[in-house]
N, C-alpha and C positions, 0 to 999 in steps of 0.2 A: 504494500500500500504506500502509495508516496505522500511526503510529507506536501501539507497547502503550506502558503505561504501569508504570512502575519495579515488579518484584515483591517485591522486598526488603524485609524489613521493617524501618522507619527504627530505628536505636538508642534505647536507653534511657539518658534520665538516670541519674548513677552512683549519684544518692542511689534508683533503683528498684532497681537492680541488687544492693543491699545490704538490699532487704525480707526476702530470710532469716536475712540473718547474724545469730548467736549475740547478746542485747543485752548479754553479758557481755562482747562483743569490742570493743563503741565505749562514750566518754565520753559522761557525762551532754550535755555541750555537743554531741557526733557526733551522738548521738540525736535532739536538739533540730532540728539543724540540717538533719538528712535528713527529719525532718519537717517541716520547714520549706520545703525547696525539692520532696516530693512533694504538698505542697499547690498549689505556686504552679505547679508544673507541671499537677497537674491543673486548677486555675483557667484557666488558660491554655488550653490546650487545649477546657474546656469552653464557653470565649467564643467559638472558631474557629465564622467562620460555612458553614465546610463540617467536614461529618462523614461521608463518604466515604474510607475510610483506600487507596482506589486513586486516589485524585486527587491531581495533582502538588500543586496548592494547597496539600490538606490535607499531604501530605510536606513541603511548603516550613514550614507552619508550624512541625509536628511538630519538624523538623530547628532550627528557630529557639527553640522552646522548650528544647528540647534544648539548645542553647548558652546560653539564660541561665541552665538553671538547672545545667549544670555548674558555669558564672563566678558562679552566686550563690553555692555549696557553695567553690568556689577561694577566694569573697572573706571570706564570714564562714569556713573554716578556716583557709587560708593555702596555701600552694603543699605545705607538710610535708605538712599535714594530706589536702590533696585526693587526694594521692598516695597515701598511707595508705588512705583509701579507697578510689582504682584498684586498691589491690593486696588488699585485703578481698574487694574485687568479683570480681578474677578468682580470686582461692582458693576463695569460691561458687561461682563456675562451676566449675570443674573438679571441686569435693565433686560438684555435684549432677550430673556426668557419671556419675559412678561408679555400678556395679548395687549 
């Protein structure tokens, strides 16, 4: 029997996770910097020489961009800051639960 491959969809950088929030709710500098790492996430990703989002590969990279650019968003805000934005992120979600 062969093994399926992961159906789950890998997580998002926190700096995507915050493409709705309010621009009234982050600093000039938040702003800057979540632009900043959904560039370099999408750079990243668009270098990946597979583009199959059902292949472990492609998850492996996914899941690795995924970490640096949380650690890039941790490192230019600070640990205060990164946090600050986890928690931005999940108040988005939850808003956008609602009917």
């Amino acid at each position: 029997m062969e093994a399926s491959a992961p159906t789950e969809v890998p997580g998002l950088p926190v700096g995507f996770l915050l493409a709705d929030v309010a621009p009234s709710l982050l600093t000039a500098v938040e702003d800057a910097t979540l632009l900043e790492v959904q560039k370099k996430f999408a750079e990243t990703m668009a270098k990946s020489p597979v583009s199959d989002p059902s292949s472990p590969e492609y998850r492996r990279q996914w899941k690795q961009a995924q970490r640096y650019c949380d650690d890039l968003l941790r490192l230019r805000l600070g640990a205060e800051g990164f946090n600050r934005m986890n928690s931005l992120a999940a108040q988005e979600s939850e808003r956008l639960k609602k009917p």
